[in-house]
Structures are given as structure tokens and as C-alpha cells.
NULO-951766 format. One line per field, with one value per residue (C-alpha): residue number from 1; chain; x, y, z. Coordinates in Angstrom, 2 decimals, padded with zeros to 5 digits, m for minus. Layout:
seq <- [NUM, ...] $
mol <- [A, ...] $
xx <- [X, ...] $
yy <- [Y, ...] $
zz <- [Z, ...] $
***
This chain:
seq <- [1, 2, 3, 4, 5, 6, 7, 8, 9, 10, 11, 12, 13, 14, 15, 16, 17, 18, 19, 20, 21, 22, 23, 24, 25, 26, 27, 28, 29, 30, 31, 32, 33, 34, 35, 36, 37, 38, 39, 40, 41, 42, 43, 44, 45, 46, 47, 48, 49, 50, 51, 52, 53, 54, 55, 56, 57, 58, 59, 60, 61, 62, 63, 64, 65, 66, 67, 68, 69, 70, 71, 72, 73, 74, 75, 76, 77, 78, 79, 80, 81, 82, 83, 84, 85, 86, 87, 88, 89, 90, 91, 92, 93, 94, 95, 96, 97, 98, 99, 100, 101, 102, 103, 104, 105, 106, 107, 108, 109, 110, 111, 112, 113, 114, 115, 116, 117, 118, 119, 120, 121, 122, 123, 124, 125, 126, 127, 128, 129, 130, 131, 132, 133, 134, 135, 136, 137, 138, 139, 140, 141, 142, 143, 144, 145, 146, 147, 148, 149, 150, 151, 152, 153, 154, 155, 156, 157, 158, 159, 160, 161, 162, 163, 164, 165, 166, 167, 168, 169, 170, 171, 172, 173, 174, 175, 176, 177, 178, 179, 180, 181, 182, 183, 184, 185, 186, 187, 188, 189, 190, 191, 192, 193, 194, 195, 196, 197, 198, 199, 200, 201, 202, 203, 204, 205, 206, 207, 208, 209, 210, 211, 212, 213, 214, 215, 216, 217, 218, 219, 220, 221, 222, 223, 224, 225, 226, 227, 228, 229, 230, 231, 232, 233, 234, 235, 236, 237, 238, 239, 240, 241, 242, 243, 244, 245, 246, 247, 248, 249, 250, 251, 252, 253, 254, 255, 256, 257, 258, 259, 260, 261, 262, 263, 264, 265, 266, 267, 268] $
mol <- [A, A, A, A, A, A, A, A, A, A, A, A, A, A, A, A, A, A, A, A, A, A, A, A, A, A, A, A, A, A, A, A, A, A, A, A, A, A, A, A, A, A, A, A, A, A, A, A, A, A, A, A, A, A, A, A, A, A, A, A, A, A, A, A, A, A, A, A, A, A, A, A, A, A, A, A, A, A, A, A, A, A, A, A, A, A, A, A, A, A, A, A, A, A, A, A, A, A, A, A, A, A, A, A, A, A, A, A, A, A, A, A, A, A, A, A, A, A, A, A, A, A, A, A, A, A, A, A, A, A, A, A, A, A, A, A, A, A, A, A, A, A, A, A, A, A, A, A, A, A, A, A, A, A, A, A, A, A, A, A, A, A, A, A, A, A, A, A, A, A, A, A, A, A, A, A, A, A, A, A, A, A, A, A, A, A, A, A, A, A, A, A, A, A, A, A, A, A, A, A, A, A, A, A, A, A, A, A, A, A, A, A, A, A, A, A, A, A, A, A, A, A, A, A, A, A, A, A, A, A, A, A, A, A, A, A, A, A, A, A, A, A, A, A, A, A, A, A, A, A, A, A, A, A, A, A, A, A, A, A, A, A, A, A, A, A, A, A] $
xx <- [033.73, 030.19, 029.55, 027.51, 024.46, 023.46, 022.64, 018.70, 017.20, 017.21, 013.42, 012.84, 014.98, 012.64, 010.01, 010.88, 012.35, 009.18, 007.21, 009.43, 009.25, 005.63, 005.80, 008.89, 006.16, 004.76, 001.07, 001.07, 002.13, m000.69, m003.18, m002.53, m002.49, m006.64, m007.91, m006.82, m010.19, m012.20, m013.52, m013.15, m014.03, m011.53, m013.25, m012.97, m009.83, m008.37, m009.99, m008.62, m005.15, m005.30, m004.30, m006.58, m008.78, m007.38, m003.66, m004.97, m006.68, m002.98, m002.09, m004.57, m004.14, m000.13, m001.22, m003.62, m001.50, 001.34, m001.36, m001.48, m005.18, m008.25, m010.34, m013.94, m016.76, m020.22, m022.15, m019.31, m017.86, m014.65, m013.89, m010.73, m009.67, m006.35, m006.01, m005.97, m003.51, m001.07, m000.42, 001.83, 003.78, 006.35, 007.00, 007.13, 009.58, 011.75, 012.09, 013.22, 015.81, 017.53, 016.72, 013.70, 014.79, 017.10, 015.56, 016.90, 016.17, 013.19, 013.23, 010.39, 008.79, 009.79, 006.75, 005.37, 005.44, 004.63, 004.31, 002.75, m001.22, m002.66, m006.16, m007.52, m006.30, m008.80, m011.98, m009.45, m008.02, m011.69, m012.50, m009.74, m010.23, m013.36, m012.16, m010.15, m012.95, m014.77, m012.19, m013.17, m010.14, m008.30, m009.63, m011.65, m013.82, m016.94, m018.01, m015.20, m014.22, m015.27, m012.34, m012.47, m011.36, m008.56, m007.32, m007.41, m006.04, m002.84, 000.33, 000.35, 004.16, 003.28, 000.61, 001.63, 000.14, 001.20, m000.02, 000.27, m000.77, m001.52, m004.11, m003.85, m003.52, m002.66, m002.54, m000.10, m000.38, 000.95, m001.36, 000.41, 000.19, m000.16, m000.48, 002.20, 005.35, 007.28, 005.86, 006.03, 008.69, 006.15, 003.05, 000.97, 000.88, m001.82, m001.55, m004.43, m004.01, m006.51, m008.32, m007.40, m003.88, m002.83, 000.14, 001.96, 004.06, 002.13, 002.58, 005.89, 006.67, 004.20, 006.09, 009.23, 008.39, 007.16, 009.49, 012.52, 010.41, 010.05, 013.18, 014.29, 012.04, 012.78, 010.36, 012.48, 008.96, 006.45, 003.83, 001.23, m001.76, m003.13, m005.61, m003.86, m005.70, m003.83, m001.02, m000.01, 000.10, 002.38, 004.49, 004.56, 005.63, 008.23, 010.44, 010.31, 011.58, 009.31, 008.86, 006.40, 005.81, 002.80, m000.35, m003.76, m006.45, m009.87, m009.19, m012.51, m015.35, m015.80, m019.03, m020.29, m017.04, m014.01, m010.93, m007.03, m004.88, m001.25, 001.44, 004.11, 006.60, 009.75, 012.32, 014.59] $
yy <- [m003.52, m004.83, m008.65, m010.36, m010.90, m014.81, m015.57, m015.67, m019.35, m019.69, m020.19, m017.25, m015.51, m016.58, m015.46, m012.05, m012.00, m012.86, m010.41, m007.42, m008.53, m008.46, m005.11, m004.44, m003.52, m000.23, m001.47, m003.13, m000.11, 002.20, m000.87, m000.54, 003.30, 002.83, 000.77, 002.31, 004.38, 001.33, m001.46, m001.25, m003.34, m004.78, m003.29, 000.20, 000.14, m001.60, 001.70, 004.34, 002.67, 002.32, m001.26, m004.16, m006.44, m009.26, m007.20, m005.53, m009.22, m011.19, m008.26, m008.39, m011.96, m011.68, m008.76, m010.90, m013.94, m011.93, m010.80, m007.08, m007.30, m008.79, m010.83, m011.33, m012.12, m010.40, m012.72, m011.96, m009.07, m009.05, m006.46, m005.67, m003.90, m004.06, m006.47, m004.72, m007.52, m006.62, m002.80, m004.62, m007.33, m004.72, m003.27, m006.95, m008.21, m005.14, m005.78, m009.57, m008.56, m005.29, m005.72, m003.45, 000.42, 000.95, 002.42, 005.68, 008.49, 010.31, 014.26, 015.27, 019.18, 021.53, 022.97, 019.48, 018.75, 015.82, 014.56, 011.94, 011.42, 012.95, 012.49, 016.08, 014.41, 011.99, 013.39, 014.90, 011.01, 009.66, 012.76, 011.86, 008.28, 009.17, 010.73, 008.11, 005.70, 007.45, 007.36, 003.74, 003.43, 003.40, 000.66, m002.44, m000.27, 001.55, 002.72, 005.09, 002.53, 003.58, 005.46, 001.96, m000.17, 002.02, 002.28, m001.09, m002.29, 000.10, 000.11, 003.41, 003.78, 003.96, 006.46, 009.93, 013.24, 015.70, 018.93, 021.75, 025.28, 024.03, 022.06, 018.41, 017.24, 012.99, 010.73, 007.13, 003.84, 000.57, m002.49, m005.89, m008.22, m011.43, m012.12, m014.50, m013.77, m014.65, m012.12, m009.41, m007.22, m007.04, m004.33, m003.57, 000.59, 002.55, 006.53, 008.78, 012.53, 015.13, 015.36, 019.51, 018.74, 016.01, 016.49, 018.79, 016.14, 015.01, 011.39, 011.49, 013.21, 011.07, 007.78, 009.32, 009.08, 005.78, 004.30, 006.05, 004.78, 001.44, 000.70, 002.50, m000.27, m002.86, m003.99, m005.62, m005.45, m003.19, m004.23, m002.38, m003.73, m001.42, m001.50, m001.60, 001.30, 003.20, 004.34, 007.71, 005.26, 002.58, 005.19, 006.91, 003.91, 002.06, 005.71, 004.51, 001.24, m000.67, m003.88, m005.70, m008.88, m009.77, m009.20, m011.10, m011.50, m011.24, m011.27, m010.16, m008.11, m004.01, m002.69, m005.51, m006.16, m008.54, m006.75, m007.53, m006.20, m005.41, m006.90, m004.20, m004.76, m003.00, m004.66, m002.66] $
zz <- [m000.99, m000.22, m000.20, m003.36, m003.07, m002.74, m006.25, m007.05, m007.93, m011.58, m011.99, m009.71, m012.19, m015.15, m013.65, m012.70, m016.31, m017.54, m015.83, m016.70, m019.94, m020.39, m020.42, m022.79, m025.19, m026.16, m026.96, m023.49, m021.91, m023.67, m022.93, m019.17, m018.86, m021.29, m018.99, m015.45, m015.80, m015.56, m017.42, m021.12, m024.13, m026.35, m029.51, m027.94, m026.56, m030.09, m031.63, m028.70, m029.37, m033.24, m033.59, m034.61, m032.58, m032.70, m032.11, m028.88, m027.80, m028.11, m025.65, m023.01, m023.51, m022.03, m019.45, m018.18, m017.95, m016.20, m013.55, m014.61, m016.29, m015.46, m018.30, m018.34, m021.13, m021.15, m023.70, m026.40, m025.75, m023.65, m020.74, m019.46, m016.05, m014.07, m011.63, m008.20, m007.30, m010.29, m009.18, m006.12, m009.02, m010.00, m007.00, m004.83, m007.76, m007.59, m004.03, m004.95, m007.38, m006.28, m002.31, m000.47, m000.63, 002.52, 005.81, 005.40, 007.45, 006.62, 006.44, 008.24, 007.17, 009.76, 010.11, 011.60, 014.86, 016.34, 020.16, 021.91, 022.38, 024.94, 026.57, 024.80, 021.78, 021.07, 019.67, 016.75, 016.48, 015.89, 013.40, 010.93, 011.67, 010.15, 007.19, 006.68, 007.10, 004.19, 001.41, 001.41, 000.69, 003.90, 006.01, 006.57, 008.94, 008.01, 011.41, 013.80, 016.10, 019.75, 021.92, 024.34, 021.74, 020.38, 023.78, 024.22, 021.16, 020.48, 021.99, 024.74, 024.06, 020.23, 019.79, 017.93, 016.52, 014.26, 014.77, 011.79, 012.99, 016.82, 015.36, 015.24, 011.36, 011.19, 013.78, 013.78, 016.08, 016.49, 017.38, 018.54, 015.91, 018.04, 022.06, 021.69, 023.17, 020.45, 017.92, 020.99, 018.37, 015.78, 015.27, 012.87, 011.92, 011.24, 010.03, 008.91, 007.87, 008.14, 004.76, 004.67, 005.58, 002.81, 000.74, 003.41, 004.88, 007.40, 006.86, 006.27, 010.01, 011.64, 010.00, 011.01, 014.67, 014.39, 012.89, 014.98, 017.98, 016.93, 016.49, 019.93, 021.46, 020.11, 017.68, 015.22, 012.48, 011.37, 009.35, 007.08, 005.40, 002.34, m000.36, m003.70, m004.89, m001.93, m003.59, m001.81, 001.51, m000.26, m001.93, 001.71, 003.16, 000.89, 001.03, 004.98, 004.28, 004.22, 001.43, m000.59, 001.19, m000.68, m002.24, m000.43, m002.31, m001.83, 002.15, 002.79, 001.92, 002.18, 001.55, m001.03, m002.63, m002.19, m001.55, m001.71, 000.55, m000.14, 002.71, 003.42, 006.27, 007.81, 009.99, 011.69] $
***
């Protein structure tokens, strides 16, 4: 027989209740899904859902309070978007109440292989850096850092491909979170997949590996940093354990706009 649980806080309770709750309502639901293709006003989406103005205004009104929607006024119109932030609430909470999904082996495709880096490797690891890079959805970057200051800055013992075909299709590293001895278990991941090999697996055997490695080493936490708007990555890496720590936001700007970042982390 597994051991309880120690009991949540009761105001942590309430507030997890609270946000669940939010969206115990059909209209809220349909509200949410309207506006995930941008920026809407509240007279059109009261029209595209059927309901009345002032009906679909009371429920922006509790998405927006909840942290799911974002509220502003353009002289008097209203627009409504989701809140970058909010697409992490759910997940973050879920984590709080029912524990972060266990590290269970992944199952890697068969048909990817992956190995270590090699030196012939590199001009492949820059190329889907690259790719990555222009998603803009991917990274803080917007130039291919130079081969120097990848070698420099990633862990050698930690550096993997995957290779689909004999061609090299993703790439994974781990970067050293802090110089400081006592944070000398914890890294910071980075995977990118070739554009033309997405949706094949590729991310899933290259996490794999580094996780399996990781823990082999010693390093007791992985950490990944993701754009909300990432979701393949943060679906990719929750199934490898890893949690919602938090959600920053506006950490800092990507090509003229203030981003949030998403806080995932594994410990082994």
C-alpha cells in the first residue's frame, strides 16, 4: 500500500478549486477555443457563440481573472486573447494536485538511432539549430550561435544526435546551469529536430538518451525553458517527466515583443 500524500494547504486547495472551476462552464470553454486564433472582439465573439454581450463579457470577465484570457480596451471596444501565461495554469496545477507524471521510460522508434556528437557532426547541429531558430518559436536566439560558443557552453559528456536514414535528423545538449559547485547536478536541455524529420520520433529518442544519461551521471535536475506557444516541446517533455515549475513572464524581449517562458524541470 502506497503512503498518503501530505495533505495540500487548504487555501492552496481553494485555489486550484477555483481555477478548475472556472472552466466547469460550457460558454467558457467555447470562449477559449474563439479566441485561440487571435484577438477578437467581444461583440463578435458574443455573435460567433450565440449568447448576448453582456453574457459573453461576465465570461471573459472570470477567464480573465483566472489568468486564462487577456483583457484590453481599444477606445470602447474590448479585445480578448489568451494569456500566453494561462496555457501553463492547468498543467502547473495538475502537477500540484495529482503529483508531476512519473519518469517512466520512454519508448524510443526503432528506426532512430542516436550516438554521441562527433566533430563531422557539427555543421548539421548549426543547420537545425537554424531551423529551430526560425520557428521563432524555439529560442531566445535569432542568429546560429557560432560552433566556439556551443563548444564552450555544453556539457561534452551530454551532447547527442539522432540520425534517421544515416542522415543526422535532431540534435540534444545539456548546458550547466550555474558555475557554482553546488548546482554542479543541474543542466539546462536543449533539443531541436530537423524541420523534414518532425513528428517521426525524433525528439522522443533524443530525450531518451538524455535523460537515461543524466541520470547515469549524476545530475539529480534537468531543466527546460519553453515558449508557451511551444506545445509539441512541452507535451514532448512532460511524457519524459518532466513538471511545470512555473510560468515567467515577460522575461525578456524576442524580436520586438515581451515573451514568457514556461519553467519545466526533471529530477531524477
Amino acid at each position: 500500500m502506497s503512503p498518503v500524500a501530505t495533505p495540500l494547504a487548504a487555501d492552496q486547495a481553494a485555489a486550484y478549486a477555483e481555477r478548475f472551476g472556472c472552466l466547469a462552464d460550457p460558454t467558457r470553454i467555447r470562449l477559449l477555443h474563439a479566441v485561440s486564433a487571435g484577438e477578437a472582439a467581444v461583440g463578435a465573439l458574443a455573435a460567433a457563440l450565440g449568447v448576448t454581450q453582456p453574457t459573453c463579457s461576465h465570461h471573459l470577465r472570470k477567464l480573465a481573472a483566472a489568468g486564462f484570457v487577456q483583457l484590453r480596451r481599444v477606445g470602447t471596444t474590448t479585445l480578448a486573447s489568451v494569456d500566453p501565461s494561462g496555457r501553463a495554469l492547468l498543467p502547473q496545477s495538475v502537477d500540484a494536485v495529482l503529483g508531476a507524471i512519473p519518469a517512466a521510460a520512454l519508448e524510443p522508434p526503432a528506426d532512430v538511432a542516436v550516438r554521441a556528437m562527433v566533430e563531422d557532426d557539427w555543421s548539421d547541429v548549426r543547420r537545425i539549430y537554424g531551423e529551430g531558430i526560425a520557428t521563432a518559436d524555439a529560442t531566445f536566439e535569432t542568429g546560429t550561435p557560432s560552433r566556439r560558443t556551443l563548444d564552450v557552453k555544453w556539457l561534452p559528456d551530454h551532447r547527442w544526435v539522432a540520425v534517421v536514414d544515416g542522415l543526422v535528423a535532431g540534435w540534444a545538449a545539456a548546458t550547466p546551469v550555474s558555475p557554482r559547485e553546488c548546482y554542479a547536478g543541474v543542466a539546462e536541455t536543449s533539443l531541436y529536430v530537423d524541420a523534414r524529420s518532425r513528428g517521426r520520433g525524433v525528439g522522443k529518442a533524443l530525450l531518451h538518451r538524455q535523460v537515461t544519461a543524466a541520470d547515469a551521471a549524476g545530475l539529480w535536475t534537468l531543466q527546460a525553458v519553453v515558449f508557451p506557444e511551444n506545445r509539441a516541446s512541452i507535451a514532448l517533455h512532460r511524457s519524459a517527466g518532466f513538471r511545470t515549475v512555473g510560468v515567467r513572464e515577460r522575461i525578456a524581449v524576442h524580436r520586438g515583443v515581451w515573451r514568457d517562458t514556461i519553467m519545466l524541470e526533471r529530477r531524477a
